[in-house]
N, C-alpha and C positions, 0 to 999 in steps of 0.2 A: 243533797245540797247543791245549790246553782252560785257558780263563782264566775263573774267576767274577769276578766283580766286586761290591761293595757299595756301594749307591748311595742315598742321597735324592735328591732332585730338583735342586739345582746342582750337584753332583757326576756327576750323571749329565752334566749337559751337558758337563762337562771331561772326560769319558771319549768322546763319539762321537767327537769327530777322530780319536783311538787306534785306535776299532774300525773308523771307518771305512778305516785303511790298515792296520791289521795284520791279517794275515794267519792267524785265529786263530777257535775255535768258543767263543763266549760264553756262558755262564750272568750271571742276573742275580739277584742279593739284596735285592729292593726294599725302602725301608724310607719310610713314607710314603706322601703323594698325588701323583699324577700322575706317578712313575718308570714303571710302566709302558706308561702311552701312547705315554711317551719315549725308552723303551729297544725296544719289542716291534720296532722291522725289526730291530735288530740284536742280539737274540739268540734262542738254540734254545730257551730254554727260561725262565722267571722265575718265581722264591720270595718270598712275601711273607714278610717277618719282625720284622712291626710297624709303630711307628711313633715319633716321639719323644714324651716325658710330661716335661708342667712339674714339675721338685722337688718342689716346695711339696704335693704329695699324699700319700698315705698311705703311708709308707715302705715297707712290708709287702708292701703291695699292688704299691708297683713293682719291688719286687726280686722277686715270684712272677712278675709276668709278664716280665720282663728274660730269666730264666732262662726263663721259657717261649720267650722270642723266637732265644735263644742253640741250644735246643734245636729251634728249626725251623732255624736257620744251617746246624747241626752234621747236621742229616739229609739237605738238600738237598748238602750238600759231600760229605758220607760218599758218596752216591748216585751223584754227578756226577766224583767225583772229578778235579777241577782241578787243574793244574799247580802251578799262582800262585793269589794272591789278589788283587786290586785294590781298595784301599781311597781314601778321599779327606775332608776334610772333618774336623769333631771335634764330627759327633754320635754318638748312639746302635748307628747302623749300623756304625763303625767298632769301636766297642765291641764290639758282640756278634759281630761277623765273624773278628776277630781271634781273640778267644777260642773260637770253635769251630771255626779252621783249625789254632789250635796246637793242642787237643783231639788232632787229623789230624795232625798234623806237614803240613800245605802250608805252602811259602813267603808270603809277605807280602810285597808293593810296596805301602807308600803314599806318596799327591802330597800334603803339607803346602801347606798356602796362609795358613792361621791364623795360626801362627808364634809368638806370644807368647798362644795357647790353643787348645795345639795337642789331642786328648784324651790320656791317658794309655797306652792300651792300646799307642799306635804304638812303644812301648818296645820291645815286644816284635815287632815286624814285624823282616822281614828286609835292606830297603831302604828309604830314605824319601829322597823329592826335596823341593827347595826351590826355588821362583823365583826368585832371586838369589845370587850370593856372599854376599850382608853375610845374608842371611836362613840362608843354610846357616852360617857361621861362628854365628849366633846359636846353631841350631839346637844345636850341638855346645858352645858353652860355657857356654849357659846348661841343655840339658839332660844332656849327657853323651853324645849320643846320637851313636854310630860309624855307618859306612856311610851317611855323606849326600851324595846326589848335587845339584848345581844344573844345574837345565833350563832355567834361563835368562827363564822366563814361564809365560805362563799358556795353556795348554792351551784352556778356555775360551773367550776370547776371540778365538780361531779358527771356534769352535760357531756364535756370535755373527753374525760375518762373514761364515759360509755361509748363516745362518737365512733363510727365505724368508719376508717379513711381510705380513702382512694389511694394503693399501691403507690408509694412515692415513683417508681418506674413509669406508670403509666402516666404518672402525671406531667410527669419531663418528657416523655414520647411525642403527649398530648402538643406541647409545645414547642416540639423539633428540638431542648434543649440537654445536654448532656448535664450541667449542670446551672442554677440560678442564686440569685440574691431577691429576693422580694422586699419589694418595698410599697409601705401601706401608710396611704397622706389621710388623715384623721383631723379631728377641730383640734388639737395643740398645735396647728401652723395655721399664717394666715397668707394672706394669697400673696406677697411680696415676695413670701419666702421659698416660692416656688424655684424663680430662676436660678436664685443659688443652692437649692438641692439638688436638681437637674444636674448643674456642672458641677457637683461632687460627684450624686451618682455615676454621672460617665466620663468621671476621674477615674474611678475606679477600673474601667477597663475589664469588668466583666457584664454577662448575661443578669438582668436586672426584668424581675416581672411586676409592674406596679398596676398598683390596684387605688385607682383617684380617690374614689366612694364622693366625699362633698365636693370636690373641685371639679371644674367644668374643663372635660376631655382638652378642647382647642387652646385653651391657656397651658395647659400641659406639653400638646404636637408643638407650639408655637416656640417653646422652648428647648427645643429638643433637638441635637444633631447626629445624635450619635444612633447606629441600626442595632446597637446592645441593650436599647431601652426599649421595652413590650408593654405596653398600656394594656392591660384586662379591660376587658367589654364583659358590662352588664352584671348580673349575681354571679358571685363565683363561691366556691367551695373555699373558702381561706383556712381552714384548720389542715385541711389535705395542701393545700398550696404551703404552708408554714412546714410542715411537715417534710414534705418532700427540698424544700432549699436546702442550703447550705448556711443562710444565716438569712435573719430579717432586719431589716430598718423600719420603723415603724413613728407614727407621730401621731398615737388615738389612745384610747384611755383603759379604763378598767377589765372589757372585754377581752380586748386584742393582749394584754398583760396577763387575764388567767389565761389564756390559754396558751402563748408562749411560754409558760410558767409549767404547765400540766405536760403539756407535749416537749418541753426541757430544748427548745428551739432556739440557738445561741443568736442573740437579739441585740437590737441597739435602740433605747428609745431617744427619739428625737429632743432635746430639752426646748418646749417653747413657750408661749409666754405664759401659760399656766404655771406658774414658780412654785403652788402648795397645791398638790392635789393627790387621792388617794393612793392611784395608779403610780404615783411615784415612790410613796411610804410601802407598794408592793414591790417595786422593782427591787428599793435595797433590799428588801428580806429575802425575795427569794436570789438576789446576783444577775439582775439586767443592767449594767452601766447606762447612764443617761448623759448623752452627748449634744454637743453643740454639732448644728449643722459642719462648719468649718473643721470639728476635731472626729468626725463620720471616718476620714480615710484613717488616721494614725490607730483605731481601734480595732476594725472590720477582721483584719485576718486574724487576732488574738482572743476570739473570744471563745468562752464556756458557757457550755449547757448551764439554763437556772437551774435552780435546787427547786423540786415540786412537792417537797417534804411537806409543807406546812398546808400548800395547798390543797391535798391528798387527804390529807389525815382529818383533817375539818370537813372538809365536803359533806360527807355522809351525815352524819352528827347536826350540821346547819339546817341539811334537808326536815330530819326529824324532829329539831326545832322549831321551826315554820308550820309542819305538820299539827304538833303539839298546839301551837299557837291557835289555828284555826278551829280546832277541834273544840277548843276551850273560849272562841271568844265572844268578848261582852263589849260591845261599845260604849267607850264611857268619855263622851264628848271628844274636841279634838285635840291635839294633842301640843296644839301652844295658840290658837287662833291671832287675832292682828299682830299684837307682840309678836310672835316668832316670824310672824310674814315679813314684816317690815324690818327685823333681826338678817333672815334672811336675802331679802333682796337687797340689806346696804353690803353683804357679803359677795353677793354674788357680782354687784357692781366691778368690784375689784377683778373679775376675770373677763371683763369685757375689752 
């Protein structure tokens, strides 16, 4: 069996445990930095097909290169010809994957995690999973959307618990530091909210290692006065940098929450203007408090490790679901077509 897969970089990690027990010859549809570092032992072959672009740019401009990115999708699938499609997540790579495998008539699986922003495109896929009942029941009433299966968890968080990590020692050495606070700026903040994180974080008065990822480096230095704030360059190892701290602050979504979650790494997520989203119905379960920029200091020295109970004990089980899944599947049209597209994107409005 020939499976592509459409991947950014968290999504890739909830797809190795799949590849590593199915039984199957992978392509991969990177979209982003660091997919394929992360994908290259396990697959034949990898397409770059972009990356994601903030709104706020020149409409024109991103809808030429969108279709440029759909048309590198549509050549490497045409070429490759896959079975399936494996999709994840609700960026841009789901978007343009989808629409150049329907282009093909391939099937579509995609693994929801998002839930209450989910992208639209998954309308039109041919399956889509949910990690829980209550999130599959949502999936269906609130977007219309048939053919939902629940696996019961999170695929990822198995990724997590096999990850092999860089001695937390070495990785403080690495950085001349004895000990750190990391902190990781993700899409739950938007760029105003830079200056006043900056002067919290170096309220705090300790060693602070950030890691920008969508924010552009010089709106960061530009902000910046204190020599206890370390800006990360480039792909970095974040499960071994979580790891090794002493607590995280963090403002990114479902990824960066399993594995704080798995690795039981005393966290703070940033509350921003995402007000419903999944990653925060994980935080209360497993015990990450979600704070205002402003309430960062009154918390930081009092926290506890999350509980990785539920994360852990799902894992495995989800994997074997998906397994199942493919092994058995029948494409049986998509799984809410206009209706749930248009369900969709008046929902996703709301998190713009």
């Amino acid at each position: 069996m020939k499976v592509a897969i459409a991947a950014e970089l968290a999504p890739a990690k909830t797809f190795i445990p799949l590849m590593e027990e199915f039984n199957a010859k992978f392509i991969a549809l990177s979209h982003g930095r660091g997919v394929k570092e992360l994908l290259e032992p396990y697959c034949q072959s990898i397409y770059p097909i972009g990356e994601s672009r903030r709104s706020n740019g020149n409409k024109i401009l991103i809808a030429v290169r969108i279709l440029s990115d759909i048309k590198k999708a549509f050549k490497a699938l045409k070429e490759n010809k896959p079975e399936i499609l494996l999709t994840c997540g609700n960026a841009g790579d789901v978007r343009k994957s989808i629409a150049a495998a329907k282009l093909l008539r391939i099937p579509v699986l995609h693994i929801e995690q998002d839930i209450y922003n989910p992208i639209e495109m998954i309308a039109f896929a041919n399956l889509v999973t949910a990690p829980s009942a209550e999130y599959k029941e949502y999936l269906e009433t609130n977007y219309h959307l048939k053919n939902v299966e629940n696996i019961g968890g999170y695929p990822h968080a198995l990724y997590v618990k096999n990850l092999k990590l860089e001695d937390p020692k070495a990785v403080k050495e690495k950085y001349n530091l004895h000990e750190f606070i990391l902190a990781v700026l993700g899409g739950d903040l938007k760029t105003n909210d830079i200056p006043p994180l900056i002067k919290t974080l170096e309220a705090l008065k300790e060693d602070v290692l950030l890691a920008p990822f969508r924010f552009d480096r010089k709106l960061i230095e530009k902000n910046i006065t204190s020599k206890k704030i370390h800006i990360l360059e480039g792909f970095v190892d974040l499960p071994s940098l979580m790891k090794a701290s002493k607590a995280m602050i963090y403002a990114a979504g479902m990824g960066v929450t399993i594995e704080a979650g798995v690795l039981r790494v005393p966290s703070i997520k940033i509350a921003g203007f995402h007000r419903q989203h999944a990653s925060i119905d994980l935080c209360e379960k497993i015990g990450i408090p979600i704070a205002k920029i402003e309430d960062i200091d009154h918390l930081i020295h009092d926290l506890k490790p999350p509980d990785s109970t539920y994360l852990l004990s799902t894992a495995k089980e989800s994997v074997e679901k998906l397994i199942n899944l493919l092994e058995s599947f029948q494409p049986k049209g998509p799984c809410g077509g206009f209706k749930s597209f248009k369900k969709i994107w008046e929902a996703r409005s709301k998190f713009k």
